[in-house]
C-alpha beads as a LAMMPS data file, in Angstrom:
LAMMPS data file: protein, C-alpha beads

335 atoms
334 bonds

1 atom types
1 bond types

-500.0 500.0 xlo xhi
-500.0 500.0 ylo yhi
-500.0 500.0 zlo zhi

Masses

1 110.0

Atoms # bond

1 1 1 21.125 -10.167 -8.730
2 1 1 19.520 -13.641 -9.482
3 1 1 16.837 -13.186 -7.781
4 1 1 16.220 -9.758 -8.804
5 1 1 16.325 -11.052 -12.488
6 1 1 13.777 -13.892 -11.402
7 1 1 11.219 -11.099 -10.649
8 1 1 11.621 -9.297 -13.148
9 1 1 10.854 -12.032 -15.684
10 1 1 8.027 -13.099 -13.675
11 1 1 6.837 -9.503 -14.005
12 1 1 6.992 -10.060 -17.540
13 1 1 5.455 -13.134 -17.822
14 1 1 2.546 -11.170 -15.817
15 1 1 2.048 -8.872 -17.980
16 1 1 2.029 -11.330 -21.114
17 1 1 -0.459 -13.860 -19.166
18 1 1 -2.644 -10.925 -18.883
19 1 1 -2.451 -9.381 -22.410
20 1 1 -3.189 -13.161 -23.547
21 1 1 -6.324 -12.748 -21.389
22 1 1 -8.056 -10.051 -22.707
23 1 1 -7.178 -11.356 -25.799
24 1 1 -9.134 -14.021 -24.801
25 1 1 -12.214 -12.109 -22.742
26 1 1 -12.374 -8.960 -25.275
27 1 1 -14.354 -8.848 -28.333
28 1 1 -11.640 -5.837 -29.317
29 1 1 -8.295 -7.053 -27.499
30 1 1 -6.215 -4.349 -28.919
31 1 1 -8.476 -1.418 -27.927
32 1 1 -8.465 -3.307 -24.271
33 1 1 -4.695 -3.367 -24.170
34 1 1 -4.209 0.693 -25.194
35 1 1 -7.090 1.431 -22.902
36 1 1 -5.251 -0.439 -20.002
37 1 1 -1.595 0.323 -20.553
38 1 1 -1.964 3.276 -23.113
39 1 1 -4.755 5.355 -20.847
40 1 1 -3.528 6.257 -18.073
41 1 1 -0.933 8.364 -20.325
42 1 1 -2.609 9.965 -22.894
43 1 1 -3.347 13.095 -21.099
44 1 1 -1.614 14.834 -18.718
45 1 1 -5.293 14.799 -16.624
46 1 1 -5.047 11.046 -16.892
47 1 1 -1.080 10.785 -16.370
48 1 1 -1.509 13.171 -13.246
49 1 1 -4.020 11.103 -11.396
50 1 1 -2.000 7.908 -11.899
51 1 1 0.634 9.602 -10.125
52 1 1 -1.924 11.036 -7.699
53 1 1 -2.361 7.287 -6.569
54 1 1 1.051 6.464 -6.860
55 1 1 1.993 8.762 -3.971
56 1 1 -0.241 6.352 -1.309
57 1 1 0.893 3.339 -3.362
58 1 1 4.556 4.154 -2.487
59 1 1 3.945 5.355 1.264
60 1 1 2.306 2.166 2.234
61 1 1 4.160 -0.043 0.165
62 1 1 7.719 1.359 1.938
63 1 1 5.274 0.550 5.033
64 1 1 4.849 -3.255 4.326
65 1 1 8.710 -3.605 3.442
66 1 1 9.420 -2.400 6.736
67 1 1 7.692 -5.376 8.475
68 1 1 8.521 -7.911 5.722
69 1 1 12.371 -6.887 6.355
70 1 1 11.959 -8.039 9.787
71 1 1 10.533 -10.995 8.568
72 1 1 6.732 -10.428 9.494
73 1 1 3.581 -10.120 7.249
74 1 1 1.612 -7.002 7.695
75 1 1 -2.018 -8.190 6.312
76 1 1 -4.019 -5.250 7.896
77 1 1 -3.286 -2.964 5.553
78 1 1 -6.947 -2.345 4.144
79 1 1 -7.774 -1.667 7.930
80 1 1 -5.295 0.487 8.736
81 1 1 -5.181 2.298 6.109
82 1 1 -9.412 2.841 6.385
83 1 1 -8.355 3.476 9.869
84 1 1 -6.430 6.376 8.831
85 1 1 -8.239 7.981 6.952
86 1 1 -10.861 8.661 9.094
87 1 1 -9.271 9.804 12.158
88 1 1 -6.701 11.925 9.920
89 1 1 -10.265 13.589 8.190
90 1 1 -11.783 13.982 11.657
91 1 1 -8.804 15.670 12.861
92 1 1 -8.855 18.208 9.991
93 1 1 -12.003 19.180 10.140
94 1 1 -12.040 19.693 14.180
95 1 1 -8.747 21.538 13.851
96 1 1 -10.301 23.515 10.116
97 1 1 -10.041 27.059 12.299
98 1 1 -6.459 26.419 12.705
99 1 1 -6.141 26.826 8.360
100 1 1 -3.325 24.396 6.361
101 1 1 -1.360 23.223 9.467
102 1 1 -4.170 20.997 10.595
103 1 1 -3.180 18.667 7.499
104 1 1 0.079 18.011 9.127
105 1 1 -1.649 16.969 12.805
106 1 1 -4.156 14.966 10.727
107 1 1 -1.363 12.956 9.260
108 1 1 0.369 12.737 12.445
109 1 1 -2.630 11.359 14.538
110 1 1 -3.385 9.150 11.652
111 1 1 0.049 7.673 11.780
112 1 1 -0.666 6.807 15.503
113 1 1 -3.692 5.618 14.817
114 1 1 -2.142 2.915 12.064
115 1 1 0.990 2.193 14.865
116 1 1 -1.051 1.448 17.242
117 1 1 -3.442 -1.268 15.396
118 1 1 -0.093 -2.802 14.009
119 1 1 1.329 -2.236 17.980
120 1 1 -1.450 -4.786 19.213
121 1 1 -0.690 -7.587 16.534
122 1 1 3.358 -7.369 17.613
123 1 1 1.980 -7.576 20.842
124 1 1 0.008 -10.971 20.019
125 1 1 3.115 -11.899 18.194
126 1 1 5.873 -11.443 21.021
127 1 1 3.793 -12.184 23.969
128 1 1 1.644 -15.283 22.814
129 1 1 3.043 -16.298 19.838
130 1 1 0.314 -15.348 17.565
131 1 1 0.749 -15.536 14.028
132 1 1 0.811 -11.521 12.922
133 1 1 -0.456 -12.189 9.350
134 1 1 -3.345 -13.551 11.577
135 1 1 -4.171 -11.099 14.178
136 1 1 -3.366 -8.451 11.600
137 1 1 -5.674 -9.492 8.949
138 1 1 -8.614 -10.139 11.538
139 1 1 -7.906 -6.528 13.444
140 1 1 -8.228 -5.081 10.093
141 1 1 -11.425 -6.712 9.080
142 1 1 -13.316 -5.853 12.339
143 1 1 -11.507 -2.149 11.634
144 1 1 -12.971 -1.873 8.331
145 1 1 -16.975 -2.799 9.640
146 1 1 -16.256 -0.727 12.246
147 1 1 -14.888 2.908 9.990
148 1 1 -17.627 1.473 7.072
149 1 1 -20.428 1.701 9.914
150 1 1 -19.286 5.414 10.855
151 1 1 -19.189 6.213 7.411
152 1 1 -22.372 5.011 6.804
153 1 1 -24.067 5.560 10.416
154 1 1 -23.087 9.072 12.469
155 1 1 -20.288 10.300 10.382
156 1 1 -22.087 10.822 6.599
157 1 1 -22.501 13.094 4.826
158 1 1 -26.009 13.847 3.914
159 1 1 -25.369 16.493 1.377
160 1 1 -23.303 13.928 -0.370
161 1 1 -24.775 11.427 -2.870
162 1 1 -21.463 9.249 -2.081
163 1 1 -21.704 7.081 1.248
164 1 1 -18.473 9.538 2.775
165 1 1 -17.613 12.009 5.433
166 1 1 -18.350 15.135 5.606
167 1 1 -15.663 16.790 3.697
168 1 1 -12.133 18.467 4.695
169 1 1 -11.573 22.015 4.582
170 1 1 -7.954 21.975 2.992
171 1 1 -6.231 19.953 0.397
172 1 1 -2.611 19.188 -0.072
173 1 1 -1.579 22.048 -3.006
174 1 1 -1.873 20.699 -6.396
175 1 1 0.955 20.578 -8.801
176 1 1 -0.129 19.753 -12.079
177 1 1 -3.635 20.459 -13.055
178 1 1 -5.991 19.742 -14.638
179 1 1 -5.243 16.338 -12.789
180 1 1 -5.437 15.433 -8.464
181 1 1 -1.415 15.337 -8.366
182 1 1 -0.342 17.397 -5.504
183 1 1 2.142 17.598 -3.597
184 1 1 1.999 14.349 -2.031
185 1 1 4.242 12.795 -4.943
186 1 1 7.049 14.326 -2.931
187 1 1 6.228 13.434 0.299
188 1 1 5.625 9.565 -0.921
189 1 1 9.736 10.339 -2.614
190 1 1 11.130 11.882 0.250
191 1 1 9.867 8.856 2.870
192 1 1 10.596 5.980 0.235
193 1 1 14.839 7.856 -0.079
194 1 1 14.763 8.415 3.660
195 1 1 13.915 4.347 4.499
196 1 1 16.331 3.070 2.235
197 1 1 18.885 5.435 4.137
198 1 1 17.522 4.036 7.375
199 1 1 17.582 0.422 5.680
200 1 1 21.182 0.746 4.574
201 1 1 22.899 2.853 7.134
202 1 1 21.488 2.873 10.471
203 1 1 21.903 0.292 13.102
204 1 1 17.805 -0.319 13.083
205 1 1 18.132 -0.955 9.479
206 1 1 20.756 -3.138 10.102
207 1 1 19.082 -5.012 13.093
208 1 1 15.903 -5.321 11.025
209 1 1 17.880 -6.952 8.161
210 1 1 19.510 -9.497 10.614
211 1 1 16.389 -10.664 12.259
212 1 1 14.791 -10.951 8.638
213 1 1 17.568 -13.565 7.858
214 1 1 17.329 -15.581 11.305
215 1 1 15.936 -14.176 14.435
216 1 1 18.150 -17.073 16.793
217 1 1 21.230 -15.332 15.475
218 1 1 20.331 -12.110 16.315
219 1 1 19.263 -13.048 19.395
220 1 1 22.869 -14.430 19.933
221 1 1 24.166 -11.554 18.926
222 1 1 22.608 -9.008 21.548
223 1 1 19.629 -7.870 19.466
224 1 1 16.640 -7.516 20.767
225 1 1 14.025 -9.078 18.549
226 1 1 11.049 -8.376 20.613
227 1 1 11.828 -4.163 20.376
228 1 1 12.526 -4.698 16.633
229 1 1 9.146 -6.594 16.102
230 1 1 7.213 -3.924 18.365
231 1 1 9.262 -0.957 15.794
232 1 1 9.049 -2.504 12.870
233 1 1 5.119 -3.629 12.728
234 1 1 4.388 -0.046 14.414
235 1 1 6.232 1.619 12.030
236 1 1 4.742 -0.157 9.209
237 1 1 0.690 0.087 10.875
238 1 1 1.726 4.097 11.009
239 1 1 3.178 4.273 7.112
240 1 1 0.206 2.369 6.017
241 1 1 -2.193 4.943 8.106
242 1 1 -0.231 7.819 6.799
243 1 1 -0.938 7.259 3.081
244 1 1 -4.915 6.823 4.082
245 1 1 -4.451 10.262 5.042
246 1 1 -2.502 11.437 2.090
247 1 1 -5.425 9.404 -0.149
248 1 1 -8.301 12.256 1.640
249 1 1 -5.420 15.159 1.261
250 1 1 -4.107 14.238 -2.275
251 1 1 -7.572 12.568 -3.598
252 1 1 -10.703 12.365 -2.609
253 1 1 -11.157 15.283 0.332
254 1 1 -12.968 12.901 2.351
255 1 1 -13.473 9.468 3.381
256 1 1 -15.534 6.779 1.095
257 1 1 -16.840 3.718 2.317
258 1 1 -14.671 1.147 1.158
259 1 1 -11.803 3.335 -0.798
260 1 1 -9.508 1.249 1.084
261 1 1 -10.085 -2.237 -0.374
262 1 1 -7.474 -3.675 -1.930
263 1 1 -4.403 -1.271 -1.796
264 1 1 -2.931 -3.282 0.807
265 1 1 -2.691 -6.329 -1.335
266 1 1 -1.518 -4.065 -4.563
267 1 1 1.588 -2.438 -1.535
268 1 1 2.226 -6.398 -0.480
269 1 1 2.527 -7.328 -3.974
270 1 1 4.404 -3.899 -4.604
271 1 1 6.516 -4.412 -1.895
272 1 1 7.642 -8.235 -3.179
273 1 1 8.181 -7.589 -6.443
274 1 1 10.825 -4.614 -5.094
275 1 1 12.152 -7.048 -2.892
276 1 1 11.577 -4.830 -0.225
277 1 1 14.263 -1.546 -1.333
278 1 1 12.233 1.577 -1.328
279 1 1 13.923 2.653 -4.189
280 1 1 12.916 -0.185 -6.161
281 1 1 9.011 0.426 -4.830
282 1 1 8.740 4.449 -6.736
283 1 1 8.746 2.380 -10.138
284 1 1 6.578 -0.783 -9.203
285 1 1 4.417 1.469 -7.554
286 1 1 4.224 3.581 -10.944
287 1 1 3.567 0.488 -12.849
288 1 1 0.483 -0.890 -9.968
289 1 1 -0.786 2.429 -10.384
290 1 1 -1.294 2.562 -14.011
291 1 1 -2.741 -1.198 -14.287
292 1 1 -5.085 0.031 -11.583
293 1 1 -6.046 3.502 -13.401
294 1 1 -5.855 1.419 -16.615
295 1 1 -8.852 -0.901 -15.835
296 1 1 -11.275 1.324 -14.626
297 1 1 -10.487 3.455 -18.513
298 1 1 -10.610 -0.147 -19.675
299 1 1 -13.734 -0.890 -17.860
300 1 1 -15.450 2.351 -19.361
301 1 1 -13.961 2.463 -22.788
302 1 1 -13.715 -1.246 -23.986
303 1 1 -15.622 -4.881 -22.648
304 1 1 -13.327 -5.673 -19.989
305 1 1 -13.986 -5.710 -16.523
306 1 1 -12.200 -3.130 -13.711
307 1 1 -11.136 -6.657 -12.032
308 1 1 -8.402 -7.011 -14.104
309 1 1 -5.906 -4.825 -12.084
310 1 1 -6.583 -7.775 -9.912
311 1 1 -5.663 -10.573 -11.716
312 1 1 -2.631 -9.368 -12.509
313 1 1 -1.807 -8.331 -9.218
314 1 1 -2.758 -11.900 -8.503
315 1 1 -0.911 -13.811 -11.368
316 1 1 2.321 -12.109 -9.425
317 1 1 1.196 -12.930 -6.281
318 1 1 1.030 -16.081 -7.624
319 1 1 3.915 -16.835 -9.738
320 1 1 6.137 -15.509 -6.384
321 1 1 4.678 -17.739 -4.023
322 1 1 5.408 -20.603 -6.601
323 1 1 8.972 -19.878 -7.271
324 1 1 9.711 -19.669 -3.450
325 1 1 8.453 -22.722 -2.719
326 1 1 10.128 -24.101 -5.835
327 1 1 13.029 -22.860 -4.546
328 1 1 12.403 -23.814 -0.320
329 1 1 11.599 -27.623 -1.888
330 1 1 15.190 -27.345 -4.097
331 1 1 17.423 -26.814 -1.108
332 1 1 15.648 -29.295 1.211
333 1 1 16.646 -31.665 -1.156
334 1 1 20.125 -30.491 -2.169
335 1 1 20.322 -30.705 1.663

Bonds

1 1 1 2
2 1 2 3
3 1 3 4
4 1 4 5
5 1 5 6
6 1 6 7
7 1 7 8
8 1 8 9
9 1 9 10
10 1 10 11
11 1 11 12
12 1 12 13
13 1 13 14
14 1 14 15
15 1 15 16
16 1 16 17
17 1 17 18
18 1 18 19
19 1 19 20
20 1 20 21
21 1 21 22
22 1 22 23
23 1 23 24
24 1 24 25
25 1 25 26
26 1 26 27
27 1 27 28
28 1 28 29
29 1 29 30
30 1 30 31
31 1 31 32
32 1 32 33
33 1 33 34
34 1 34 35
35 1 35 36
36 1 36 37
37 1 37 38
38 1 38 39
39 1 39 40
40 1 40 41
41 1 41 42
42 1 42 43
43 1 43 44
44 1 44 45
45 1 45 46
46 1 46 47
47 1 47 48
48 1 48 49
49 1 49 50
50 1 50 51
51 1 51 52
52 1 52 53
53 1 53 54
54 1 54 55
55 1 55 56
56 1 56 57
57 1 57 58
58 1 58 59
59 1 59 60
60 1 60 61
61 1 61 62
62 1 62 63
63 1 63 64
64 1 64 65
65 1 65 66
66 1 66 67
67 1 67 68
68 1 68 69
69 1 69 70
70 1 70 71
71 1 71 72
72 1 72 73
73 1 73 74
74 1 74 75
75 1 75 76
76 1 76 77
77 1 77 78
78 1 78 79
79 1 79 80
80 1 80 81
81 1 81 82
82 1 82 83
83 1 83 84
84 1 84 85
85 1 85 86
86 1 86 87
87 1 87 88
88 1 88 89
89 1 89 90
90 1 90 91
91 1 91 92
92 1 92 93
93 1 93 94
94 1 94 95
95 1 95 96
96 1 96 97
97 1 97 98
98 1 98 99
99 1 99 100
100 1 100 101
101 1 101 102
102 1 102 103
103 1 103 104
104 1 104 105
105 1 105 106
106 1 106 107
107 1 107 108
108 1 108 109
109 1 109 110
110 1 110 111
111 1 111 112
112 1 112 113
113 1 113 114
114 1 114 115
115 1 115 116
116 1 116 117
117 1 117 118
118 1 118 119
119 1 119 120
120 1 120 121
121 1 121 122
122 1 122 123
123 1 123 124
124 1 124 125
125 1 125 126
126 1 126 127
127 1 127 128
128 1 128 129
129 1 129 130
130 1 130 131
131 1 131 132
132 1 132 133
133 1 133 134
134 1 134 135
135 1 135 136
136 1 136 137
137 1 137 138
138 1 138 139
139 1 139 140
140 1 140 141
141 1 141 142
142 1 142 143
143 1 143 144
144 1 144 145
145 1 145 146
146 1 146 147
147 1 147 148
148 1 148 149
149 1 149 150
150 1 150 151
151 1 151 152
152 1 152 153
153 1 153 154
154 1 154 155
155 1 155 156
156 1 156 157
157 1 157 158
158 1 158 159
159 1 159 160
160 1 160 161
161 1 161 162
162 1 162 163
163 1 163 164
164 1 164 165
165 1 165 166
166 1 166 167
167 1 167 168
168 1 168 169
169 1 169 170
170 1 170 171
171 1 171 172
172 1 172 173
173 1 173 174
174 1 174 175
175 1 175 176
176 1 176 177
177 1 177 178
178 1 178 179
179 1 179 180
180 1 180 181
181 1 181 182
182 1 182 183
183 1 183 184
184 1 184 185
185 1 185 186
186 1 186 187
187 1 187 188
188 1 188 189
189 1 189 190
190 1 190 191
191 1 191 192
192 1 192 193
193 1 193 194
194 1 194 195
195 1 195 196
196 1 196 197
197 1 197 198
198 1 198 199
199 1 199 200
200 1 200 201
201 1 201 202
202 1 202 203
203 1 203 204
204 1 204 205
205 1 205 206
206 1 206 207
207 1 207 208
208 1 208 209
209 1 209 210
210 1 210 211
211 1 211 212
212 1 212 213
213 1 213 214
214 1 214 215
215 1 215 216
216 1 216 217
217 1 217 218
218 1 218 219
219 1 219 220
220 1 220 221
221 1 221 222
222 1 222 223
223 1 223 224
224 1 224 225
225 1 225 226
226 1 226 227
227 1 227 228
228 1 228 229
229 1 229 230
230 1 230 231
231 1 231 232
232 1 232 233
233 1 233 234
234 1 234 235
235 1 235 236
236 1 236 237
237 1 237 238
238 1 238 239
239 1 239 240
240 1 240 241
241 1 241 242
242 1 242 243
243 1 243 244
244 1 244 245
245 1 245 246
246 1 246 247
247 1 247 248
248 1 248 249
249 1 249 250
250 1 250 251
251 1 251 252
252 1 252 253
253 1 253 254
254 1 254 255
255 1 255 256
256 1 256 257
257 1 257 258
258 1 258 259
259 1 259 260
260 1 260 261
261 1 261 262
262 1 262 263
263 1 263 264
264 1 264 265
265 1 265 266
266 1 266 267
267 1 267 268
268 1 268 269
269 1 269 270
270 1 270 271
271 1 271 272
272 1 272 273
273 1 273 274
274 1 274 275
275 1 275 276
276 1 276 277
277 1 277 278
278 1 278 279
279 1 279 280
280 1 280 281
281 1 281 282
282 1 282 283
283 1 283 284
284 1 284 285
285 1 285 286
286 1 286 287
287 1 287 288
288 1 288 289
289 1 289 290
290 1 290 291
291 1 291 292
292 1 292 293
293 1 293 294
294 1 294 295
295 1 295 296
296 1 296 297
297 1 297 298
298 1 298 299
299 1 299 300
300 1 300 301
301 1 301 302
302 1 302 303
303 1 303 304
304 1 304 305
305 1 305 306
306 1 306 307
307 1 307 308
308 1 308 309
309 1 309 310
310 1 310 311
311 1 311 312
312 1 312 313
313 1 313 314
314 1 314 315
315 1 315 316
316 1 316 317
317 1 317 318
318 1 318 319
319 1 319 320
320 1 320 321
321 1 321 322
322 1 322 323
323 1 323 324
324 1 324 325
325 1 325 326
326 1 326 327
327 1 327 328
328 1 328 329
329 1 329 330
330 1 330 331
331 1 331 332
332 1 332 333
333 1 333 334
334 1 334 335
């Protein structure tokens, strides 16, 4: 409960830090401030696409948690989730004669294609030793050259004026228009209640939370560790790949160069912040979302850059890092 309060606070002090900010940058600070917090929420077109990009937000947040449980750092989320998206929208459109059903093999094969980027960095980690933040974050940088040069290369569109795919026949249904929410909101729900079940009441979740805490102990106590990291960063590579898919189902129908960048920092951040309980992610998420919406109605409608969803994803980033280490350099010396 302490600690739950300590991130809350430094949530708030986040948010002040950044109003003081554009106080600071803006010739009109108060304008700024409704653009960025106010925008997003004065329409239901506006309210509907911030929880349009919410949905992915909460899918690949629930993704990181999984791996951060177990005590790893899933850094390849930009890849994987740039990864996904393009094999989920070259699945749809191959499978297009087969109507709305290919959206659910796209997802799937996405999903594998995410596990299986994440498999090979648990690999590294369990068989050498290599750091998985490492191998994760370099896998996911040569990924993202690689989908970018598709994209760009063989795969574009040339009808488009966007550097993108060719795009998908089918779209998840929408729900409340005139906005992009579809039906993805309750796909991102349903997966985000289903993991905390699996967190809090099935042996994995269990095993997961006991490696988190000190892998020698479980290892004394018959768990495998090496199956739980191979699991747990697979499962978290194929969550992160399924919301790239959901982004081309839910969004943007197919796949821009460089749509990625980004979100996995805003689902690490997410996922810290909730202290890794999906339940605690549908809010955050929510709140991520509408910073991120925020700026670019900011950007347009005031003097304030788009960049400031970043800094205060960053100030958070931030002020966690600092209070763990406060708090690691505390009990070495109470020790």
């Amino acid at each position: 409960m302490r600690k739950l309060k300590g991130l809350i606070d430094i949530f708030l002090i986040s948010i002040a830090l950044l109003i003081g900010i554009i106080f600071l940058m803006s010739k009109s600070p108060l304008n700024s401030i409704y653009q960025l917090f106010i925008g997003p929420l004065s329409s239901p077109y506006f309210f509907g696409n911030t929880l349009s990009h919410t949905a992915p937000l909460i899918i690949s947040s629930v993704g990181i948690a999984i791996a951060f449980r177990c005590n790893l750092i899933n850094l390849g989320g930009d890849g994987q989730m740039y990864v996904g998206a393009l094999v989920a929208s070259l699945v749809a459109i191959y499978l297009a004669p087969f109507g709305k059903i290919s959206i659910l093999f796209a997802l799937i094969i996405a999903s594998l294609s995410g596990a299986i980027l994440a498999f090979i960095s648990a690999y590294l980690k369990v068989k050498l030793d290599t750091p998985e933040l490492i191998s994760s974050y370099l896998i996911s940088i040569a990924s993202t050259y690689f989908v970018s040069y598709l994209i760009t290369g063989p795969l574009q569109d040339p009808s488009s004026n966007l550097q993108s795919t060719n795009k998908v026949d089918f779209m998840l249904e929408k729900i409340y228009l005139p906005s992009n929410l579809s039906t993805a909101i309750f796909y991102a729900l349903i997966i985000a209640f289903l993991f905390y079940y699996i967190f809090t009441q099935t042996k994995f979740g269990y095993e997961n939370k006991i490696i988190g805490y000190n892998k020698e102990f479980a290892r004394y106590g018959g768990i495998s560790v090496s199956k739980n990291y191979y699991i747990s960063f697979s499962l978290s590579g194929a969550l992160v790949a399924f919301a790239g898919g959901i982004y081309i189902f839910g969004n943007y129908q197919s796949v821009i160069k460089g749509f990625s960048s980004g979100i996995g920092f805003s689902a690490l951040t997410i996922s810290l912040i909730a202290l890794n309980n999906p339940l605690a992610i549908i809010p955050i998420a929510f709140i991520i979302s509408l910073v991120n919406q925020g700026s670019i109605m900011a950007m347009q409608n005031s003097d304030i850059s788009s960049d400031v969803a970043l800094l205060f994803q960053a100030i958070i980033f931030l002020l966690i890092t600092s209070s763990t280490l406060l708090g690691e350099k505390k009990n070495v010396k109470l020790n």
